[in-house]
N, C-alpha and C positions, 0 to 999 in steps of 0.2 A: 504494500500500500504506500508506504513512504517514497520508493523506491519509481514508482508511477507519479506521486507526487513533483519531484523534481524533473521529471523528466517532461511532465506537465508545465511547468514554472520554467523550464530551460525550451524550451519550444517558442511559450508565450514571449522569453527575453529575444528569440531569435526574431520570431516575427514579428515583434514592436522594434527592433533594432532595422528591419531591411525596411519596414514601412518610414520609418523617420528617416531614412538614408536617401530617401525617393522624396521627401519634400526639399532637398538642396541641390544645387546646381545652376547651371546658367539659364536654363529656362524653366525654373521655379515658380510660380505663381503665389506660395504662399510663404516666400523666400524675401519678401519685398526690399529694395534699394533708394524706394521715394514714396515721397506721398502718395501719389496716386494710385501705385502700387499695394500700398498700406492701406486705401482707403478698400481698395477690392478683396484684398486680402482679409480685411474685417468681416465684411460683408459674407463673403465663404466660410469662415470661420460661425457667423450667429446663423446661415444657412444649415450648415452642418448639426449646431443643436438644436433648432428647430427641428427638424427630421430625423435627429435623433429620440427628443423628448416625445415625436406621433409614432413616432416605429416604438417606443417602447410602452406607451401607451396600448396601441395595436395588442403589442406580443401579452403586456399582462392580463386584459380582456383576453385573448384569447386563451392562456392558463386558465381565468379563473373557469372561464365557460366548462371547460375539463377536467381541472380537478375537483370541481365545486356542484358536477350533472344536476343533486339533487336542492339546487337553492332555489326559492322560491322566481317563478316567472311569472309573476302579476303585473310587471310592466307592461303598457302598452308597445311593440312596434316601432308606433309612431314616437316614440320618445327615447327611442333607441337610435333613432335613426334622424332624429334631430339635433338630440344631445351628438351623440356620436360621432355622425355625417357631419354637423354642419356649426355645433357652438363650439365644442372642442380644435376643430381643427383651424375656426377663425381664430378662437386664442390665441395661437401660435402666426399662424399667416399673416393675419391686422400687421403684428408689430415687425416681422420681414420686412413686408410690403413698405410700409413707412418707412423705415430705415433704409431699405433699396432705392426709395426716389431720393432721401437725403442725402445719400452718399453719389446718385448717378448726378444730382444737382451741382454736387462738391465740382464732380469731375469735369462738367463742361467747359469749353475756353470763355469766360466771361470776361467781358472787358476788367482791367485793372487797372491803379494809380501806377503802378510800376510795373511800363512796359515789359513784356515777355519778350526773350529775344528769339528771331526769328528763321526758322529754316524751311526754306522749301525741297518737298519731297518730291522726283520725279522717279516713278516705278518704269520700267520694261522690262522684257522678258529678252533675257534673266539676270537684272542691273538694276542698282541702286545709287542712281544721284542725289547728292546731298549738297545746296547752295546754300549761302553767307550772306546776304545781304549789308554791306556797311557801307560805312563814308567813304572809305576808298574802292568800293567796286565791291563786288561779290565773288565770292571764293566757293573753289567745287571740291568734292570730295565724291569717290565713286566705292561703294559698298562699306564703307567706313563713316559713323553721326559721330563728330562732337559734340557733345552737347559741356554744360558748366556747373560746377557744384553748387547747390542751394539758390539756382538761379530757372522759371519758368519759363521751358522754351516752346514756342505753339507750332509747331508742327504743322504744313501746309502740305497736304498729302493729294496727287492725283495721281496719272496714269494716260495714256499716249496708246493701251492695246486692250488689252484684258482687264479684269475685275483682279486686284492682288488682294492683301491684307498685312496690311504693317501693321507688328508687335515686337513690342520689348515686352517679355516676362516680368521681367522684376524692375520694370519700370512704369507700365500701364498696361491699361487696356490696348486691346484691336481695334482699327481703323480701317473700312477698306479704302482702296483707291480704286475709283469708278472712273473710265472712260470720261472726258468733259465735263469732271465734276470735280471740285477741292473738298475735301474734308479735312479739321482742325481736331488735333490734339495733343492737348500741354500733357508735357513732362516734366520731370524735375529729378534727378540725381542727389541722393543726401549723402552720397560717398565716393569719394576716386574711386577709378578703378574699370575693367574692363567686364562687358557686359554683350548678353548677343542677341541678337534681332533676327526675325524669319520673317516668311510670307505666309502667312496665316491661311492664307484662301490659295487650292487647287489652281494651277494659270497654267499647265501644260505638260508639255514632256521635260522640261528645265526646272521642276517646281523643286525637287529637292535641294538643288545647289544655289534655292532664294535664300540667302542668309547671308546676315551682314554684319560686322564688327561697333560696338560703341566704346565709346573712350571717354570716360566722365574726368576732366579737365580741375582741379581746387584755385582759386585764386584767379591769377593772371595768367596762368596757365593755358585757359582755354585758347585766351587772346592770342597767347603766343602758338601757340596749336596750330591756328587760322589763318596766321602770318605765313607759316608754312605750306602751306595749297595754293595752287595756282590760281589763277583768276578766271573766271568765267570768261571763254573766249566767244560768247554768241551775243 
């Protein structure tokens, strides 16, 4: 018995050990590296008890119904299945639901007192151009974002072919990039360091090798980063 024991409790340490080995890496979602990231990563996180708190709700109902066959059934039906169905699980859903729009709210690029700085995003298949906008001309970078530490940058994302999907993991959410259409999203880096980005959305027979390098910049660093890119020659 003891012997089963351990072997029980050494199992349970293996398989809590390779599950937490699977929330880290470079394309972590609940690994966050900025806000934004933090802010989705909460959100998964109070998803997860919720769903936990109805699945165990579920499972104990369904015990007691079995260990319990001969308890008295004078409840109506209808009060099973309203309790049950529909006041129970708004319990839980209401206050998701609310904190899913307060956090999707957080996330949108809203104008601010302090400019965000700027890059636009041009996708092809299978390339990622990244421009600079400044005072002296605009600077390119091909499959490599600089982005700047503790500073909002809005991200002007389109597309020239296909439908893509720009993601950093552990820096935000998915954006697509839609043929003749821009779509905006802030990020923000709370720490140097390097970081990787994919194409989220299916674009072809080149879709695996959409992936792109980010470089989170501290200080003056970025600036100088940006010093060293070429200049946009169009």
């Amino acid at each position: 018995m003891r012997r089963g024991r351990v072997r029980f409790i050494a199992a349970s340490v293996a398989v809590a050990a390779s599950g937490l080995a699977g929330c880290a890496g470079p394309l972590s979602t609940v690994d966050p590296a900025g806000p934004s990231a933090a802010a989705i990563a909460s959100l998964w996180w109070a998803m997860l008890i919720g769903a936990t708190l109805l699945f165990a709700l579920v499972m104990a109902l369904l015990l007691w119904v079995f260990l319990k066959p001969a308890t008295d059934r004078s409840a109506s039906p209808k009060l099973w299945l309203v309790g049950g169905g529909l006041v129970l699980p708004a319990l839980v859903l209401t206050p998701l639901l609310g904190y899913g729009l307060y956090v999707g709210e957080r996330l949108l690029a809203h104008p601010r007192a302090d400019a965000p700085v700027r890059i636009d995003v041009e996708v092809r298949q299978w390339q990622w151009t990244f421009r600079y906008p400044g005072p002296d001309g605009t600077r390119v970078s091909v499959n490599e974002l600089h982005l700047p530490v503790g500073r909002a940058a809005d991200l002007h994302v389109t597309t020239a072919d296909v439908i893509h999907g720009f993601w950093i993991p552990r820096l935000g959410g998915k954006v697509d990039a839609i043929p003749g259409h821009t779509n905006v999203v802030r990020l923000s880096a709370s720490q140097p360091g390097h970081y990787r980005g994919v194409c989220a959305e299916f674009c072809g027979t080149g879709h695996t090798v959409m992936d792109f390098a980010v470089e989170a910049h501290d200080g003056d660093a970025f600036e100088a980063a940006l010093d060293q890119l070429p200049k946009d020659a169009r």
